[in-house]
C-alpha positions, 0 to 999 in steps of 0.5 A, spaced: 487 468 566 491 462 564 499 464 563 502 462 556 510 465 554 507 470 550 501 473 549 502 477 543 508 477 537 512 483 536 509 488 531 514 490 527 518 483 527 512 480 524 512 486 519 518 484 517 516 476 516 511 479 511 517 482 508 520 476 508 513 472 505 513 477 499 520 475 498 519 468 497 514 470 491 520 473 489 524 466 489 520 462 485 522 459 480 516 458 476 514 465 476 516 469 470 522 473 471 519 480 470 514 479 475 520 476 480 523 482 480 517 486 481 517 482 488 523 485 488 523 492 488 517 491 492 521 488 498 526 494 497 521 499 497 517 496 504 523 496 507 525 504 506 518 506 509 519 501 515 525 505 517 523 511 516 517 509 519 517 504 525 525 503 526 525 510 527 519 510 532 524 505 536 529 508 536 525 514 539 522 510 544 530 507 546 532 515 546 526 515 551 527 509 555 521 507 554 520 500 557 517 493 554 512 493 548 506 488 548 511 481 546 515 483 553 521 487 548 525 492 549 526 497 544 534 495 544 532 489 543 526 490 538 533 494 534 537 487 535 532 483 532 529 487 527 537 488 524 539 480 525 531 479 520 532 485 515 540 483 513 538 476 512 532 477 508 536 483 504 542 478 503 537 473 499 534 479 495 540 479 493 543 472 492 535 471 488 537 478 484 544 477 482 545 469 481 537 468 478 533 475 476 538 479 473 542 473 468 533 471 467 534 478 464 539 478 460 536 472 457 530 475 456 534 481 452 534 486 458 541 486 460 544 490 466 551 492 462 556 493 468 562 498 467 567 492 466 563 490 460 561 496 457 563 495 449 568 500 446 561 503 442 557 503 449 563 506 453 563 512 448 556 513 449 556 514 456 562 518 457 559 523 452 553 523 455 556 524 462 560 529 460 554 533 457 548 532 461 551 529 468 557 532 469 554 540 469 549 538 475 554 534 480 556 537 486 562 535 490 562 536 497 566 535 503 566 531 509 570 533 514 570 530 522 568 535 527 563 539 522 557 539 520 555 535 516 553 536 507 545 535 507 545 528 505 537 528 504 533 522 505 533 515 501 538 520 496 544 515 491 551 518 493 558 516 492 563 516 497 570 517 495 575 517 500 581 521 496 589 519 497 590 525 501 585 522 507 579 526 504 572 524 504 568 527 498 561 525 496 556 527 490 549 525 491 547 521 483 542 526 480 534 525 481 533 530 475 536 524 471 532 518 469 536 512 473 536 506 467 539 508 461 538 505 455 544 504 451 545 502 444 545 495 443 551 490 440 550 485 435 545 480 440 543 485 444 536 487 444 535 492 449 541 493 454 540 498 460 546 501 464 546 505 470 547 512 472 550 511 479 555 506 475 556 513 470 557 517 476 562 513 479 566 511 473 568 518 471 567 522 477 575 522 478 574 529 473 571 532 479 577 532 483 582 534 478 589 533 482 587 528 486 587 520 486 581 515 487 583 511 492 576 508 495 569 508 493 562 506 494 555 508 494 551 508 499 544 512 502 541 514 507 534 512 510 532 518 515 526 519 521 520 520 517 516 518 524 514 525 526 507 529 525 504 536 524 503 541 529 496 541 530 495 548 533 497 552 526 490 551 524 491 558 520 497 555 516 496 549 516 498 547 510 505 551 510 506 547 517 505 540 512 509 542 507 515 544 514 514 537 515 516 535 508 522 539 509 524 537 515 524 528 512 530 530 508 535 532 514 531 528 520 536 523 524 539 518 520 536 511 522 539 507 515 546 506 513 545 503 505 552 502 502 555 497 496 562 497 494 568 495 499 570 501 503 571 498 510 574 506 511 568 511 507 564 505 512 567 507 518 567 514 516 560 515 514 557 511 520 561 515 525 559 522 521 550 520 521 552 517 528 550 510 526 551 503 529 553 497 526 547 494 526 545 500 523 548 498 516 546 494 510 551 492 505 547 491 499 551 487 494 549 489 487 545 496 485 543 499 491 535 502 491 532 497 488 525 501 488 527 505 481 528 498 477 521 498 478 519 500 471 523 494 468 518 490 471 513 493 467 515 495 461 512 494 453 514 490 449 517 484 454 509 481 455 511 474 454 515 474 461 510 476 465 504 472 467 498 473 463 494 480 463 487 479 467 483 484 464 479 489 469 472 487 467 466 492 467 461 489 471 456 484 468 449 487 471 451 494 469 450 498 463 455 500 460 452 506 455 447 509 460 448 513 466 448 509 472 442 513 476 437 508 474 440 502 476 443 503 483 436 506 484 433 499 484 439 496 486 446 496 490 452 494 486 458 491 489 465 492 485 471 487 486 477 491 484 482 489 481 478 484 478 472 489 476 474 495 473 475 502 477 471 505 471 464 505 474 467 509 480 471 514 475 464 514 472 459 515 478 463 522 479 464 523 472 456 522 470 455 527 477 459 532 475 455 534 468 448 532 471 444 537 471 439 534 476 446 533 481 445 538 486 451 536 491 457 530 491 461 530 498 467 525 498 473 524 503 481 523 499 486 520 502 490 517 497 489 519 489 493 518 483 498 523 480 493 524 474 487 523 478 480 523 473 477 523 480 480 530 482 478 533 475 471 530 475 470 534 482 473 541 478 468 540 472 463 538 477 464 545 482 465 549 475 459 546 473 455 549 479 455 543 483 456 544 491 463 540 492 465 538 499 471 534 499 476 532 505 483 532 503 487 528 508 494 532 507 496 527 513 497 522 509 504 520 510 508 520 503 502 523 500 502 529 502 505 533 497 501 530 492 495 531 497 497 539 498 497 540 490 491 537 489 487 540 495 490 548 492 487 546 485 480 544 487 480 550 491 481 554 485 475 550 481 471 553 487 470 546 491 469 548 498 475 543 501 477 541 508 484 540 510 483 533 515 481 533 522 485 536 528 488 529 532 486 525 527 487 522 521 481 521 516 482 514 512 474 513 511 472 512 502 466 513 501 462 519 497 456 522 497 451 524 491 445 529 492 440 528 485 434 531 485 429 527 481 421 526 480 420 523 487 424 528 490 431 528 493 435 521 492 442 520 496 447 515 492 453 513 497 459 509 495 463 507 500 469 502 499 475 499 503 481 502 498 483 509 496 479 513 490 486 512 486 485 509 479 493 507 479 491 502 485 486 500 483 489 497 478 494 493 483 490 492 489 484 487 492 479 491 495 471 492 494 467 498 492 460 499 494 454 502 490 447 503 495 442 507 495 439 504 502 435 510 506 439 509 513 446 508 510 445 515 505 442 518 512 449 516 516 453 519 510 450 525 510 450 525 518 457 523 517 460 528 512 456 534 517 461 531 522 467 532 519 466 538 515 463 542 520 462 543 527 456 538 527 457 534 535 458 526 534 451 524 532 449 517 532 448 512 526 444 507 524 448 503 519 454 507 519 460 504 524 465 510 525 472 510 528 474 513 532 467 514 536 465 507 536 467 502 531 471 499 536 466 497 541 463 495 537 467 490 534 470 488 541 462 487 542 461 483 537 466 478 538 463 478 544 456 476 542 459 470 538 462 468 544 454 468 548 451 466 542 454 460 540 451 453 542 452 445 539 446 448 534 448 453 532 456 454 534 459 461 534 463 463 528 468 468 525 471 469 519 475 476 517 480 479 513 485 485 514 491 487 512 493 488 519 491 486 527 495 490 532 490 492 537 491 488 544 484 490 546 481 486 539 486 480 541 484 478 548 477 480 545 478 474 540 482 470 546 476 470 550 472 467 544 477 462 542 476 459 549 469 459 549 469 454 543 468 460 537 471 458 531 475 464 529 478 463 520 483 470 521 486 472 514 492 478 515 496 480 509 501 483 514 502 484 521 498 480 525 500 479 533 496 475 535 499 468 537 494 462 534 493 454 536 496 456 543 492 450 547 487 453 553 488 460 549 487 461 542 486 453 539 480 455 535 483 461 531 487 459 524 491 465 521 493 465 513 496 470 509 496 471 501 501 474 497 500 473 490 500 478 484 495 483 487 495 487 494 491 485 499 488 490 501 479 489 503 477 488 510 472 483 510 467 480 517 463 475 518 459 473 524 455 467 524 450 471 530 446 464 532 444 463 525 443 471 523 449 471 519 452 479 519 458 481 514 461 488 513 467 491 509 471 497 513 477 501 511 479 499 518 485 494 519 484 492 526 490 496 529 490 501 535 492 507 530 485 505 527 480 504 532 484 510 535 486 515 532 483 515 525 476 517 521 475 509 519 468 506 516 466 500 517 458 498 514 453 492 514 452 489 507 444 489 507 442 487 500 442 479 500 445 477 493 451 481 495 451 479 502 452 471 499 456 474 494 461 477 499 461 471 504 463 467 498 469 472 496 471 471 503 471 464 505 475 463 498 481 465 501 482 460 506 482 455 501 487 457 497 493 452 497 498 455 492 499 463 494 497 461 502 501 462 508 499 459 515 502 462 522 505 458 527 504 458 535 512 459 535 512 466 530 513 461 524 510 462 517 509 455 513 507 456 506 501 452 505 502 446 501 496 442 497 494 436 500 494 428 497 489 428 491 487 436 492 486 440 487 490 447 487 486 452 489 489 460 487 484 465 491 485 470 485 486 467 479 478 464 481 475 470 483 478 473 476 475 467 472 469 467 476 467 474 474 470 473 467 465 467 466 459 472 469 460 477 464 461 472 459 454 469 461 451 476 460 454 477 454 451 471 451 444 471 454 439 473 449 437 480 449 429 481 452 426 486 447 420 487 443 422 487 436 418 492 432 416 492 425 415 497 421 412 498 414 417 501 410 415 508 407 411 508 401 415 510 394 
């Protein structure tokens, strides 16, 4: 085996790389204001799951004195590391922030007034409202040295106040309230917007009444998320989850957030969660930029974002008729966000008041608060239907959600599963029983994204419609597997983790190696959003080295090493951040000639392949296949939201080159759908035009 420094990036330093490249949508300053923000507020929420999730698994793995990870680092120094990136990356959000974005804002008539600048007439206003509406609910607690400390919660806005006598109070910023407080505007104001944690620590002196201020700050604490279910409490399932949300908000404290200067409340607060320095994150300027996220979204303010590309209903579909007809005689192939997620909604819907739809199964990882999909399901069991649905109650920061909605359909009288024990279940995919005159015809739909109508809005992903025999037996064979206690049967076209998904892939990989020749030379293209698993990597090595060429886009974590000459100098990795998440999972293989291509719910991560119910499926109708190959060598030729790694760890934006035109992945897949539907729009409509005597008089 040939010997390189590394074989393998850390996992979570390239997590944090990926952060840093959706920062750097943030910083361009030829992006509207709005939509700058939004990059903002997503780099802030990404880094609150990445501590609870990741940093808080290292930091058990350094409690455990577990030893070096795959890149040849210590948990230790794994900590070190991801502090050094994480702070430097949170000081230029916040240098963007407040010397661009927020200044951009107030231009643009949404200006952030701070307590110093209040207008007399503004000032008035919010002490009123203070007294009436925040006032009554604060709750003042005590921090004293030695004791217990007061419940803190998790990723919950609190001020710290250190009182003259050397006392240290804290009050949590009510949840109940919204943040953003929209104030009455001044002459050539338009929409000024204050905030509540400013109104909380300007008159929070009335809450301790013969006491002097003598230093403040705000802070938040970020606290260990990274532990599961008792699997064992079959019975009681649910009450075991809902333990576990309880227990997410006074877990150990992994984050320390604090804005203000107050070397001594910092001192204090770190000394009392048992934090260390690289521990705390000094964000200067509002804290938890999560909750400005509805600013960038708001009505009225159109003109500083980039402009709408409406969802479109797909061309070849009818839109006025049930679907049943075509997708008997045709697969049909969605590609969100750019197609609309209607067809899905309506697929569910049509099945809930058919009479002639005998049973609908599906799996539900992550929905929407106000999901149609749900409500379908309930009408669809009130209706008579048989309904099966799999709710995942394992899905981490859904699972409250999760939990409610499996309690509502079993109260329509949906049979509803609670997962699998061990095991996440992370597979889309839905199956619709029809009775018809030819007797009993199964409809699948099977995607690489959430049946989330929200989502579908804002991610990349691709949704299949197939009637294809094989494919409707696997599914059946599928949903008997996980809902019952069917044994693991083996399938035709269905690839399932964790049963065989992985030796799958690894052999296909493979087979590219063996395959390739000066006639045909090996070929592998894929998407995903992450590449973690180290049995997939050496497999990709192996091929690389017997001159595969290997085109590899990740959105996130990737640890393999590419351009490492005698290793994996055939294999080019891209990543794309741009407006939508990439989210779809895409493979193709060129197999001597006989080119295969799948789309999966699969990243390429050992959790996956591992300990996860994934599905990964061939697309079998050859327009759609074509189509599909086109999407997914479309995004290696992306020269303006585009990405390349380096073999030293570094991600280059790509630039265009001398004469070459700028090529933006999304923006084309768009256009190239919008032209398509134009097209159909246009077309003259083949019908006989029958006439007919008018009757007589």
């Amino acid at each position: 085996m040939l010997t390189v420094p590394f074989r393998y990036f850390n996992r979570d330093l390239s997590w944090v790389d990926f952060n840093s490249r959706v920062l750097g949508e943030a910083l361009r300053q030829d992006l509207p204001v709005l939509d700058r923000l939004k990059f903002l507020t997503i780099v802030a929420s990404n880094f609150d799951e990445f501590f609870m999730v990741r940093v808080a698994a290292i930091k058990r793995a350094q409690r455990m004195n577990l030893g070096r990870d795959p890149s040849g680092l210590l948990p230790e120094e794994q900590l070190q590391l991801i502090s050094e990136k994480v702070k430097e990356i949170t000081r230029k959000t916040y240098e963007c922030l407040t010397a661009e974005v927020l200044p951009d804002l107030a231009r643009a008539g949404l200006e952030l007034i701070r307590p110093d600048s209040y207008s007399e007439a503004q000032y008035e206003y919010l002490e009123n409202l203070f007294q009436k509406e925040v006032y009554p609910i604060l709750t003042p607690l005590k921090l004293e040295e030695g004791k217990e400390p007061p419940t803190m919660g998790n990723l919950k806005l609190h001020g710290a106040f250190l009182l003259e006598s050397g006392q240290v109070a804290i009050v949590q910023v009510p949840t109940a309230l919204d943040r953003i407080i929209w104030l009455p505007p001044e002459p050539g104001q338009k929409k000024p917007w204050a905030l509540l944690d400013d109104v909380v620590m300007l008159w929070a002196h009335r809450l301790f009444n013969g006491y002097t201020i003598k230093e403040a700050m705000l802070f938040k604490v970020t606290r260990d998320a990274d532990f599961s279910v008792d699997e064992e409490r079959d019975e009681d399932f649910v009450e075991a989850m809902a333990e576990v949300l309880q227990n997410r908000e006074h877990s150990w404290p992994v984050r320390l957030s604090y804005s203000g200067n107050s070397p001594v409340l910092k001192e204090r607060l770190a000394k009392l969660l048992e934090l260390e320095e690289m521990d705390l994150y000094e964000m200067p300027g509002p804290i938890d930029l999560r909750s400005l996220s509805e600013l960038a979204f708001i009505k009225g303010f159109e003109q500083f974002r980039e402009p709408l590309w409406p969802a479109l209903w797909p061309a070849e579909l009818p839109e006025d008729e049930p679907m049943w007809e075509y997708l008997h005689q045709s697969d049909l192939l969605l590609q969100l966000p750019y197609h609309s997620f209607d067809p899905v909604v309506r697929f569910i819907q049509d099945a809930a008041i058919d009479p002639q739809v005998l049973a609908i199964k599906i799996t539900l990882y992550r929905t929407s608060g106000d999901s149609p999909i749900v409500k379908a399901l309930e009408q669809a069991a009130r209706n008579g239907k048989q309904v099966t649905v799999l709710v995942e109650l394992k899905a981490r920061f859904d699972e409250e959600r999760n939990i409610t909605w499996a309690s509502r359909l079993e109260r329509a009288g949906v049979i509803v599963v609670y997962g699998i024990a061990q095991l996440k279940v992370h597979a889309k995919i839905c199956l619709v029983v029809r009775k018809e005159e030819n007797g009993i015809c199964r409809y699948v739909h099977i995607s690489t994204g959430n049946y989330n109508d929200k989502t579908a809005r804002l991610y990349s992903d691709l949704s299949l419609f197939t009637t294809n025999q094989q494919i409707a037996q696997d599914a059946t064979l599928f949903f008997n597997m996980i809902t019952g206690y069917s044994i693991i049967q083996s399938t035709q076209q269905l690839v399932i983790a964790p049963v065989n998904l992985k030796r799958r892939l690894i052999e296909l990989i493979d087979r590219e190696a063996k395959r390739s020749s000066q006639d045909y030379p090996g070929r592998i293209v894929a998407k995903f959003n992450s590449l973690a698993d180290v049995d997939i990597i050496n497999a990709l090595y192996r091929a690389s080295q017997a001159g595969v060429s290997i085109e590899l886009n990740v959105r996130g974590i990737c640890m393999l090493v590419p351009g490492v000459p005698g290793l994996s100098e055939h294999i080019r990795v891209v990543s794309i951040v741009d407006r939508y998440l990439e989210h779809s999972r895409i493979l193709y293989f060129a197999n001597g000639g006989a080119e295969e291509l799948y789309i999966s719910s699969a990243d390429w991560m050992s959790r996956n392949l591992d300990r996860r119910i994934e599905l990964m499926v061939p697309i079998l109708d050859a327009s759609i296949a074509d189509t599909v190959k086109k999407l997914l060598f479309s995004y290696f030729k992306d020269n303006t939201h585009s990405h390349i790694l380096n073999s030293d760890g570094s991600w280059v934006r790509r630039e265009q080159g001398e004469g070459e035109s700028a090529f933006r992945v999304q923006e084309a897949l768009y256009t190239a759908i919008k032209e398509a539907n134009e097209i159909s729009r246009s077309a003259p409509r083949q019908e006989f035009v029958v006439r007919r005597r008018p009757p007589a008089e």
